[in-house]
C-alpha positions as CSV (number, residue, x, y, z in Angstrom):
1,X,-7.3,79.5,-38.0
2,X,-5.9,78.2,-34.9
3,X,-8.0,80.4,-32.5
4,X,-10.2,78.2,-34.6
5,X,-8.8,75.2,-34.3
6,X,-8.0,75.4,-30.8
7,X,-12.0,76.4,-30.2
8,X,-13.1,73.2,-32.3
9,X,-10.4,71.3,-30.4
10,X,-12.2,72.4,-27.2
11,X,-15.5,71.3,-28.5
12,X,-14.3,68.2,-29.5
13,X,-13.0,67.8,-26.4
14,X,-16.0,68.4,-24.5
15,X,-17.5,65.9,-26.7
16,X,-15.7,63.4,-24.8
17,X,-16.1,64.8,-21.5
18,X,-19.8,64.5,-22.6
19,X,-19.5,61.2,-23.4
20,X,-17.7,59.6,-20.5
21,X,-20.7,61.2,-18.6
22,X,-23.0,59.5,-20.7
23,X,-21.2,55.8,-20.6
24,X,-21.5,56.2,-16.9
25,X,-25.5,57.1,-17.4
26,X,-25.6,53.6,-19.2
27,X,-23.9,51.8,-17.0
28,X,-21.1,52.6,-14.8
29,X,-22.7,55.0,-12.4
30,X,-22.0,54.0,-8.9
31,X,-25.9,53.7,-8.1
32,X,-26.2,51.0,-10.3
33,X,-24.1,49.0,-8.6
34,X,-25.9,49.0,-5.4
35,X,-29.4,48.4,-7.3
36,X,-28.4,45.8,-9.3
37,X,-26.7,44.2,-5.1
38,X,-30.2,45.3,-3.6
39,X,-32.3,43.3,-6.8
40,X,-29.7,40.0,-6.6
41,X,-30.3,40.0,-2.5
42,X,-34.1,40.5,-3.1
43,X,-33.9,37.3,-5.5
44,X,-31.8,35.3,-3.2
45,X,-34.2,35.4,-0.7
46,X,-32.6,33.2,2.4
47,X,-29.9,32.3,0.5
48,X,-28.7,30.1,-2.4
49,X,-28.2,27.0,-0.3
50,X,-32.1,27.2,1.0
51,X,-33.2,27.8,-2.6
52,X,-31.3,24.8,-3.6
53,X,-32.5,22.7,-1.1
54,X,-35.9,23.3,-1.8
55,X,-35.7,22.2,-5.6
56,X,-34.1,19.5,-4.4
57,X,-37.0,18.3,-2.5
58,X,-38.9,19.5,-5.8
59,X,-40.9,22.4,-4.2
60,X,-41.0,25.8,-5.8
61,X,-39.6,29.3,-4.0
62,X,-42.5,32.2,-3.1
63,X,-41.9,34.0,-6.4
64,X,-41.0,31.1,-8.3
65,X,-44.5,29.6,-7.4
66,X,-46.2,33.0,-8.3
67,X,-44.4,33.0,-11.5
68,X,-46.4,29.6,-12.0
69,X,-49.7,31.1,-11.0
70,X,-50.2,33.9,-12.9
71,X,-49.8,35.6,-16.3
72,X,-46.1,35.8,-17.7
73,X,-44.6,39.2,-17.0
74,X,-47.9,41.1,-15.0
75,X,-46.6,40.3,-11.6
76,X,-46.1,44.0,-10.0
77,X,-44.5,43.5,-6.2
78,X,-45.0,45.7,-3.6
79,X,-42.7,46.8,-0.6
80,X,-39.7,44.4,-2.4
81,X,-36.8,46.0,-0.6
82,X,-38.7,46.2,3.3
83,X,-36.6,44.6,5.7
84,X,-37.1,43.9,9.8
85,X,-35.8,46.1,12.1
86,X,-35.6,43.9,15.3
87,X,-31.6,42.9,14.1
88,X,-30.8,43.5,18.4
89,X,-33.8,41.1,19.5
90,X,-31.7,38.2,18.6
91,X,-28.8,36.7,17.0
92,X,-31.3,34.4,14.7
93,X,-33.2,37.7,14.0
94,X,-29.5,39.8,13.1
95,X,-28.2,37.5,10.5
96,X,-31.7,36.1,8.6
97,X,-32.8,40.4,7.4
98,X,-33.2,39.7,3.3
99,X,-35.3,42.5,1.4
100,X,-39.1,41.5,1.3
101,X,-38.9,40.3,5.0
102,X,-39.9,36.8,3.8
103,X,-42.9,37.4,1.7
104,X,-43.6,38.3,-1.7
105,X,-46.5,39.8,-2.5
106,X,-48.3,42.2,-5.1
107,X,-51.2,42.0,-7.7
108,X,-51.1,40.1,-10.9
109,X,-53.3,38.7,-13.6
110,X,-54.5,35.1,-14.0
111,X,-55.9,34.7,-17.3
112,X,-57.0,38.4,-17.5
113,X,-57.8,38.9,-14.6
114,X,-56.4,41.4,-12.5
115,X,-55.7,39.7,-9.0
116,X,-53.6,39.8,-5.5
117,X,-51.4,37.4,-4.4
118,X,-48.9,36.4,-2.5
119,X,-46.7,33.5,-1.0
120,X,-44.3,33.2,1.9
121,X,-41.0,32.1,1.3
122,X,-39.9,29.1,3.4
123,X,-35.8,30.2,3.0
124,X,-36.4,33.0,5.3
125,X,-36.9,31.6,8.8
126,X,-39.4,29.0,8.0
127,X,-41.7,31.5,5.9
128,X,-42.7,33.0,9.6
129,X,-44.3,36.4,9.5
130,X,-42.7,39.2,11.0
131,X,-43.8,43.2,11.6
132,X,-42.8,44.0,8.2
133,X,-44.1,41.4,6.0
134,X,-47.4,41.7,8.0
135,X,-47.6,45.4,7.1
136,X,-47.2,44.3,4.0
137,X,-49.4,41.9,3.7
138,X,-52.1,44.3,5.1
139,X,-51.7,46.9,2.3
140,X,-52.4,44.1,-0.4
141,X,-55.6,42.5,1.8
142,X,-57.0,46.5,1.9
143,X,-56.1,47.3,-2.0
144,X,-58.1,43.8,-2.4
145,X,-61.1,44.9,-0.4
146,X,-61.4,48.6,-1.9
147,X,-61.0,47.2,-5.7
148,X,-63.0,43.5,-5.5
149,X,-59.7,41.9,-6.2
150,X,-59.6,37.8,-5.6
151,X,-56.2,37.1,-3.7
152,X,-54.6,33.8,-4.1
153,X,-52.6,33.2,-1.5
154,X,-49.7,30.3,-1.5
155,X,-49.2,29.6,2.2
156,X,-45.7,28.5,3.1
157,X,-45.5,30.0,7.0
158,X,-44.4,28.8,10.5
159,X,-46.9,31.5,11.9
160,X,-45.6,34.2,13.9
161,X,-42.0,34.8,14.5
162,X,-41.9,35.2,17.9
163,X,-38.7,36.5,18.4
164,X,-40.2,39.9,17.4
165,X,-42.9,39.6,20.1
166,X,-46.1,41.9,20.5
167,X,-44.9,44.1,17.6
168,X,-45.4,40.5,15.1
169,X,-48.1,39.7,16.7
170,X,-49.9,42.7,16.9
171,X,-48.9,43.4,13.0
172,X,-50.8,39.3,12.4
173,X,-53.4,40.1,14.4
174,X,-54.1,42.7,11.6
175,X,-53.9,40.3,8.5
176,X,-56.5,38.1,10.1
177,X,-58.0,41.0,10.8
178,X,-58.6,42.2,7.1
179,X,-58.8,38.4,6.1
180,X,-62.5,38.6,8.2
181,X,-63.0,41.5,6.3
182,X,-62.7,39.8,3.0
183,X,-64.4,36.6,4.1
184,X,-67.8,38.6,4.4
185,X,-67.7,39.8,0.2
186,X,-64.6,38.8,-1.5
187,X,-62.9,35.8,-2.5
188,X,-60.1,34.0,-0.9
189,X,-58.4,31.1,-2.1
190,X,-55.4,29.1,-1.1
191,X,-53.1,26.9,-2.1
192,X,-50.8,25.3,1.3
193,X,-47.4,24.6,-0.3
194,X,-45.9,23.7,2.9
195,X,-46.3,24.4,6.5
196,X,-49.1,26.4,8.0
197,X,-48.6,26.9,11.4
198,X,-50.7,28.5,14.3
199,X,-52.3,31.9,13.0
200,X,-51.2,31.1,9.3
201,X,-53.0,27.7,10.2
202,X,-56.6,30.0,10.9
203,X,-55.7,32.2,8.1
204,X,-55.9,29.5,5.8
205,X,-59.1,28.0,7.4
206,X,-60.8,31.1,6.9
207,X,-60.1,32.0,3.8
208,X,-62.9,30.5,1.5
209,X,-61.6,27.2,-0.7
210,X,-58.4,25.3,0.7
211,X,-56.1,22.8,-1.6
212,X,-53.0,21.0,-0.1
213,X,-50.3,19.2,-1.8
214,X,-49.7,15.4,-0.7
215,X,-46.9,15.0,0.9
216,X,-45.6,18.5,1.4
217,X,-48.2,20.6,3.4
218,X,-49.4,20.7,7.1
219,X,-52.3,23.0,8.7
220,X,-52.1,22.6,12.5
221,X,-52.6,24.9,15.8
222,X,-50.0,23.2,17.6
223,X,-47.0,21.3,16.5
224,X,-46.0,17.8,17.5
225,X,-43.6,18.7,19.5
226,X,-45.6,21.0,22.2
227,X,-48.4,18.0,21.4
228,X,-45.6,15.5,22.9
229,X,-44.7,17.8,25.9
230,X,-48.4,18.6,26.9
231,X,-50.4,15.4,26.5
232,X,-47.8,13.0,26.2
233,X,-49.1,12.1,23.0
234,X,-47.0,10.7,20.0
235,X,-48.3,12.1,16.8
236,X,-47.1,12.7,13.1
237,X,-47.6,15.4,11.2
238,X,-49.6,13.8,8.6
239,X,-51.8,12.5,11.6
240,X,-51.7,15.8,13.4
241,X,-52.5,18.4,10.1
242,X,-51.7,16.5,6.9
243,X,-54.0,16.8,3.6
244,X,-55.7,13.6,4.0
245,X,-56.6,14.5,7.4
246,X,-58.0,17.6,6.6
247,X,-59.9,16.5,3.8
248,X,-62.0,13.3,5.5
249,X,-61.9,14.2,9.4
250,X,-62.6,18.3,9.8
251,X,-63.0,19.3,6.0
252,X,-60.6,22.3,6.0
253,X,-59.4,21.1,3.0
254,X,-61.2,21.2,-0.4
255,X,-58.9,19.8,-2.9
256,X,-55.5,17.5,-2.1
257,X,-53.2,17.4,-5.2
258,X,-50.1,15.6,-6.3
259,X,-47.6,18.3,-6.6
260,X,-47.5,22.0,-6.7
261,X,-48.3,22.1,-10.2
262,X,-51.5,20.4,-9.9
263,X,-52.5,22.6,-7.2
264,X,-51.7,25.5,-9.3
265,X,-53.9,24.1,-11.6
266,X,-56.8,23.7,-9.7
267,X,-56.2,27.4,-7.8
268,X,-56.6,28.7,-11.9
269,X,-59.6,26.2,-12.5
270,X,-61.7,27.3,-9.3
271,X,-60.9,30.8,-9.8
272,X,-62.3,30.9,-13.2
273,X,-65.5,29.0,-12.4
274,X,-66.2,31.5,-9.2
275,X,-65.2,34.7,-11.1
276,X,-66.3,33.9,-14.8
277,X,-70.3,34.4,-14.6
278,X,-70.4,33.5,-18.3
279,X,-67.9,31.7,-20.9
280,X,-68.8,29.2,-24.2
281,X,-68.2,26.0,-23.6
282,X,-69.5,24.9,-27.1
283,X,-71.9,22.3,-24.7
284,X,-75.8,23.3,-25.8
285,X,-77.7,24.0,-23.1
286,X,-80.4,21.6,-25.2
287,X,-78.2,18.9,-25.0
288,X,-80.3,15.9,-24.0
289,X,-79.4,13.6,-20.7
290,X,-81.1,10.1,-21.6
291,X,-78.4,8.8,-19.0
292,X,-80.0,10.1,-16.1
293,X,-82.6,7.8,-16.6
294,X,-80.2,4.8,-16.6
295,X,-77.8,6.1,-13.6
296,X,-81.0,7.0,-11.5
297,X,-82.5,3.3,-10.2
298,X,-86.5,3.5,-9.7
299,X,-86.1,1.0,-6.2
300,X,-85.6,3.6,-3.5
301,X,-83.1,1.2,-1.8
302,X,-80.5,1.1,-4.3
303,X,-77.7,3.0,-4.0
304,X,-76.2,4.9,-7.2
305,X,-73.4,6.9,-7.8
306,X,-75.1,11.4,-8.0
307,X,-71.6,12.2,-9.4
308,X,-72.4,10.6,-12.4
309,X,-75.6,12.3,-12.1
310,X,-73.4,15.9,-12.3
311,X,-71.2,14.6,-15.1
312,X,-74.1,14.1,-17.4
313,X,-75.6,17.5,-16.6
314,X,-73.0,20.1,-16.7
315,X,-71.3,21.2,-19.6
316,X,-68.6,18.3,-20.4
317,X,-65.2,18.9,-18.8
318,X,-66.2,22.0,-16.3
319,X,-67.2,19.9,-13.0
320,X,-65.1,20.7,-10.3
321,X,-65.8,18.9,-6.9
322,X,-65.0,20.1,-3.4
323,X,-64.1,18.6,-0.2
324,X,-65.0,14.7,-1.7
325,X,-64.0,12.8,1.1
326,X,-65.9,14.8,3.9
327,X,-69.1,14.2,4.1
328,X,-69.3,11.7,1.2
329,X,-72.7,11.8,1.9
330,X,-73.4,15.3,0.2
331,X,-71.5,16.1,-3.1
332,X,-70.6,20.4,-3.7
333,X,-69.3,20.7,-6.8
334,X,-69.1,23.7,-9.6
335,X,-69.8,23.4,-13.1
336,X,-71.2,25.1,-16.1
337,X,-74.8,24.4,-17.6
338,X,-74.9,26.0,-20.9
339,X,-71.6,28.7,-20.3
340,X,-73.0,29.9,-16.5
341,X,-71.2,29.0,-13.5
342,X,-73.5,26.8,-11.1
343,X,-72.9,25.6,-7.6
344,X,-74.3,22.2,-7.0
345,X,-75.2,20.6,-4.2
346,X,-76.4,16.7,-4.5
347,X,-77.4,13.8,-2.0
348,X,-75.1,11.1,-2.7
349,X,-76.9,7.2,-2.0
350,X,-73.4,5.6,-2.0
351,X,-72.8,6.6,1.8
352,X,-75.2,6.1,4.7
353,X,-78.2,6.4,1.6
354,X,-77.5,10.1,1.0
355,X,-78.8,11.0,4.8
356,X,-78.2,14.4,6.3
357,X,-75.5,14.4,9.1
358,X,-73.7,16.6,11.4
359,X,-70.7,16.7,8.6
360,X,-73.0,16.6,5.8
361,X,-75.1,20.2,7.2
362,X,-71.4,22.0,8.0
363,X,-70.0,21.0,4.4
364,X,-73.4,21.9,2.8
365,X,-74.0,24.9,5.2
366,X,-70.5,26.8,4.1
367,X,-71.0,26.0,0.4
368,X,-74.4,27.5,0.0
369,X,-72.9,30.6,1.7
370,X,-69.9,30.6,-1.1
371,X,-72.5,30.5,-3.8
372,X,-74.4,33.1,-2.3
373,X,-71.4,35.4,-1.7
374,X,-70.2,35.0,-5.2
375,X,-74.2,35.5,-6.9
376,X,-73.6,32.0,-8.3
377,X,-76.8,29.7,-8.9
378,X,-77.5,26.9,-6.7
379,X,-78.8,23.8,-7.8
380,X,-79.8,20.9,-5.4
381,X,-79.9,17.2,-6.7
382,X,-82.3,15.7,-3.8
383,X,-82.6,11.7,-3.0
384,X,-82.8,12.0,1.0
385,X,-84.3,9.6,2.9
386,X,-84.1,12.5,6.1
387,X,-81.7,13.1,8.8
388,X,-79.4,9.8,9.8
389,X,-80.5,8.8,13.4
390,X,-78.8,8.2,16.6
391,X,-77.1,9.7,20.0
392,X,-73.6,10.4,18.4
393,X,-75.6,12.8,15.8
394,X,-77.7,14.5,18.5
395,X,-75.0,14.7,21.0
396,X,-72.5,15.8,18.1
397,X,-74.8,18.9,17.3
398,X,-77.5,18.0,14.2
399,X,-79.5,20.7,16.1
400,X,-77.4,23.6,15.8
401,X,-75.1,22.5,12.2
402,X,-78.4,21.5,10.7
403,X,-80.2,24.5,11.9
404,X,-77.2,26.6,9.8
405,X,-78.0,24.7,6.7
406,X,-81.7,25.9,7.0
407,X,-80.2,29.6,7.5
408,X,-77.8,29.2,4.9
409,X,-80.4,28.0,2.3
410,X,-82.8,30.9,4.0
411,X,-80.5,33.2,3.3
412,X,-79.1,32.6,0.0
413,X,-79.7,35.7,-2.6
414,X,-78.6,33.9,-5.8
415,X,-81.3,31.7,-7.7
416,X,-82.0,28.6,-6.0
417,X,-83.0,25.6,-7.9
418,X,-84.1,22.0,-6.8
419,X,-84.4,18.4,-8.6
420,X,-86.0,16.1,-6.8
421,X,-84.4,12.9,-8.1
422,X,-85.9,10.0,-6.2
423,X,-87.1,11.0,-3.0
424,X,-87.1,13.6,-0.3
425,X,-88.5,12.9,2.8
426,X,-88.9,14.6,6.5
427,X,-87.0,17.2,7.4
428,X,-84.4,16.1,5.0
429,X,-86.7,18.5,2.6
430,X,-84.3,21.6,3.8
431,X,-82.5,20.7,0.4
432,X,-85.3,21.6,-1.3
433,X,-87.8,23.4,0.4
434,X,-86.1,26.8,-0.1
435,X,-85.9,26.8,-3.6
436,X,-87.2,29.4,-6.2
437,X,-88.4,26.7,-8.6
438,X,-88.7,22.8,-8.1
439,X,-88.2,20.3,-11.0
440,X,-88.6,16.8,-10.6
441,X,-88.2,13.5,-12.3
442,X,-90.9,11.3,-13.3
443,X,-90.4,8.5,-10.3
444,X,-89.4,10.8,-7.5
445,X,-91.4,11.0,-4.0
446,X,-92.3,14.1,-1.6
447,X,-93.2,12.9,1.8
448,X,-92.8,13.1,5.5
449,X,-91.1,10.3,5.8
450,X,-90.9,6.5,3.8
451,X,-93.4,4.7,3.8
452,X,-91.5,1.8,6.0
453,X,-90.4,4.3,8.4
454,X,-93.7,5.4,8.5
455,X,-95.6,1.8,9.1
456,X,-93.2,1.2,11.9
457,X,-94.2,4.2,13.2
458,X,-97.5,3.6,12.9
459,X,-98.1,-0.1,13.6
460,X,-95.3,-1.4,15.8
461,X,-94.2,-4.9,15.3
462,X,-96.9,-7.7,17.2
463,X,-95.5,-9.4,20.4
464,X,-93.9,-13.2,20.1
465,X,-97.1,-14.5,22.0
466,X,-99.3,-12.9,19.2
467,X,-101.5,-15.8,17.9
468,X,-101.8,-16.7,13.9
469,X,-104.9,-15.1,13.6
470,X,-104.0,-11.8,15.4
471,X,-101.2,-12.1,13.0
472,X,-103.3,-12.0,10.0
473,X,-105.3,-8.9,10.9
474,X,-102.1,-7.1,11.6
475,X,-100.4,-8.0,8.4
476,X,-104.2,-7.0,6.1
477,X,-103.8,-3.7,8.6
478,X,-99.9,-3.0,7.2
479,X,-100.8,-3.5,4.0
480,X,-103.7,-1.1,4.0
481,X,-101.7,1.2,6.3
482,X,-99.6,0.8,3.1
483,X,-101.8,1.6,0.4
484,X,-103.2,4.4,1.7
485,X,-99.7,6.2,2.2
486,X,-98.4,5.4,-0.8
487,X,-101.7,6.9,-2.4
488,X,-100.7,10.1,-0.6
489,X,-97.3,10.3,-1.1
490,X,-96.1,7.6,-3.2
491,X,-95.5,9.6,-7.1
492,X,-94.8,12.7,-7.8
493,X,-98.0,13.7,-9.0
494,X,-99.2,14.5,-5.5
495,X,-96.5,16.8,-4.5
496,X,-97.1,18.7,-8.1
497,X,-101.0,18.6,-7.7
498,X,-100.1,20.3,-4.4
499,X,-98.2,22.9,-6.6
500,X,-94.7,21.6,-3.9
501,X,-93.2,20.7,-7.4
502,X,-93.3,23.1,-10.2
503,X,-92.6,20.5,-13.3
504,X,-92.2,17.1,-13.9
505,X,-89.7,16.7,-16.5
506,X,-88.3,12.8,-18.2
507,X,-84.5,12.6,-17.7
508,X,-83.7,13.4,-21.4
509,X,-85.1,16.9,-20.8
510,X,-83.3,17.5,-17.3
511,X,-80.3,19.7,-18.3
512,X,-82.5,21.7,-20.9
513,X,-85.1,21.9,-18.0
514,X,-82.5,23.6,-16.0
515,X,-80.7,25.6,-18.8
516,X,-84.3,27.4,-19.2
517,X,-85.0,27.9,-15.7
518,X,-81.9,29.4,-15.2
519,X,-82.2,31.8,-17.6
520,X,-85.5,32.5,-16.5
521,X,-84.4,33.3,-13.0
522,X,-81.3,35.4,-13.9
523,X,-83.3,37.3,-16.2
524,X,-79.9,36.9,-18.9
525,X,-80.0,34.6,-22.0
């Protein structure tokens, strides 16, 4: 019995033993100590104090602004422990070495669908890039070329940290690298948060839509500083590479938005529209548009807001606009028109009487392009009078930007669809002259130019010294000049007797008109 004993003793015993080992599997192991250090540093990021600073100035950290991207728990980050190893370049370099080397990044989903993204974090020197986070960065840019994955990217970055010299550079050079890459057949879009500086600043400018927060984010080559010390100029940032800038004078930037949340917003609503071919909107694509008639004027000289025009075509709540205060004199928009994703383009008459322009061809040019890349259909909403006139536009390159629109147009492999709203005259016909299938409304005009540009032309004003009578055969002369031009080109019905325009349709039947064609075209109900 006690041999016995003394043997169940011993197995009791080594029950124990057993579980000690097994309390320290569950928790106590000496690994698990430095994992769970390692995951707190990773979280810190540049430290507590930076983190706090920046919700006090009410802007999010890099994976606190992912987290508000995308879907709840399908973040997955890559290379979250990678740290520098340039501590002996510099005493800046030796004490700023957090895991993730100042960048998160990984792939995620945004409403279902599988994405990459990524976002520099500003409490780790400035969000600058380094050797590490630019290696990085280039394995998520190459896993979203091979698999067709859009990347968001939320751009927070004082460009290269130059205390790590050729070996940053070098590693940058390879992000813009792949970001050409991606430019030629995926989809790009960002969201500046806060600075983008130098190389971040082209990164950004080449990546395909651009939103900025008010208020928060800058885009600029060089800084005010080196501006100051090599032209003597005094310049802000706002002035120098703020949204508002951006947005009216060079038209880098698409969308400016209040906050970081709005921007968010608009990074889920343009992704959606360029990746979702197809969704319900519970808007018939029979709906009928008696407003067009009303918002449309019949006198060619009155101007009249086209947004409106957009508003009352696409399905109710979808229209997104790009880049509204560049080039106000061309609207690009996206939208829906019964569930498909459509890429607009339409002459606006508010501003300089919806004329063509240097600024108008570049906007138009690199939209057309978007549309084409991404297989969407292109509508154009023409009321063009032709090309706006003068030296600044010649001398400012009409030749060359207005030649890319043609190319762009020329080039375009989704379905291309034109409305000819009011008029289209000249060479101003590029919005329209390229398209698979022309509709037009009732009052609208195809010609080579007005008919008052044309009489001037044609019959140049009389002299002061011209006598009463040699006034009134000029005067019968313009108006049978007159006549006769306008009985060319003055309705509709010649440019469709022609076989230029492919239906005349009333306004009430314009977005049906469309809805048909487009299936047509696509070949999908």
């Amino acid at each position: 019995m006690s041999a016995g004993g003394e043997k169940g003793g011993g197995e009791e015993g080594g029950g124990e033993e057993r579980g000690r080992e097994g309390g320290r599997e569950a928790g106590t192991e000496p690994w698990r100590a430095r994992l769970e250090e390692e995951e707190r540093r990773v979280e810190e990021g540049g430290g507590r104090a930076r983190q706090a600073r920046q919700a006090r100035l009410g802007r999010g950290t890099a994976i606190g602004r992912i987290e508000a991207l995308v879907d709840p728990g399908s973040f997955v980050e890559l290379a979250r422990h990678v740290k520098h190893r340039f501590a002996a370049q510099s005493d800046v370099l030796a004490s700023n070495r957090p895991p993730g080397d100042g960048l998160r990044a990984g792939f995620a989903r945004v409403a279902g669908r599988p994405v990459a993204v990524y976002a520099h974090d500003p409490t780790v020197l400035r969000g600058a890039l380094g050797h590490a986070a630019s290696r990085k960065l280039v394995r998520l840019l190459d896993a979203a070329l091979a698999r067709d994955l859009p990347v968001l990217s939320l751009v927070d970055c004082d460009g290269v940290r130059v205390d790590e010299g050729t070996f940053a550079v070098d590693a940058y050079g390879e992000v813009i690298d792949r970001t050409i890459r991606l430019r030629a057949r995926g989809l790009q879009l960002t969201l500046v948060c806060g600075l983008g500086v130098g190389a971040a600043a082209y990164q950004a400018a080449l990546t395909d839509l651009v939103g900025m927060v008010e208020g928060q984010s800058f885009l600029f080559i060089t800084g005010a500083k080196l501006t100051r010390v090599m032209t003597g100029q005094e310049v802000g940032l706002e002035e120098l590479g703020g949204p508002a800038m951006h947005a009216s004078t060079t038209g880098a930037c698409h969308a400016v938005l209040e906050d970081e949340a709005a921007g968010v917003a608009w990074l889920r609503r343009a992704l959606a529209l360029l990746t979702d071919a197809r969704v319900d909107t519970g808007d018939a694509p029979g709906r009928p548009t008696p407003e067009v008639g009303a918002i449309v004027p019949t006198d060619p000289r009155r101007g009249y807001d086209a947004r409106k025009v957009l508003e009352a075509l696409t399905d109710r709540g979808t229209l997104l606009e790009l880049g509204a205060p560049f080039a106000r004199n061309l609207l690009t928009a996206f939208g829906r028109l019964g569930g498909r994703a459509v890429a607009f383009l339409a002459s606006q008459p508010q501003h300089r009487a919806g004329c063509l322009d240097v600024d108008a061809s570049r906007k138009g040019s690199a939209f057309v392009r978007l549309a084409s890349k991404r297989g969407l259909p292109l509508v154009t909403l023409c009321d063009v009078p032709g090309y706006w006139p003068g030296k600044e536009q010649e001398q400012g390159g009409i030749l060359p930007f207005g030649a890319e629109l043609l190319d762009a147009y020329g080039r375009c492999r989704s379905p291309r669809l034109a409305v000819l709203l009011r008029k289209s005259y000249g060479g101003a016909n590029v919005l329209s002259y390229a398209a698979d299938y022309r509709l037009a409304l009732p009052t609208a005009q195809v010609a080579p130019m007005g008919v008052d540009a044309a009489e001037r032309l044609a019959m140049p004003p009389l002299g002061e010294d011209a006598g009463d009578a040699e006034r009134a055969v000029h005067d019968a002369e313009r108006e049978r000049f007159r006549a006769r031009w306008l009985a060319l080109h003055g309705d509709v019905w010649a440019a469709a007797h022609e076989g230029y325009v492919d239906r005349v349709v009333p306004p009430e039947a314009l977005r049906a008109s469309l809805c048909e064609a487009l299936v047509a075209l696509e070949g999908e109900p």
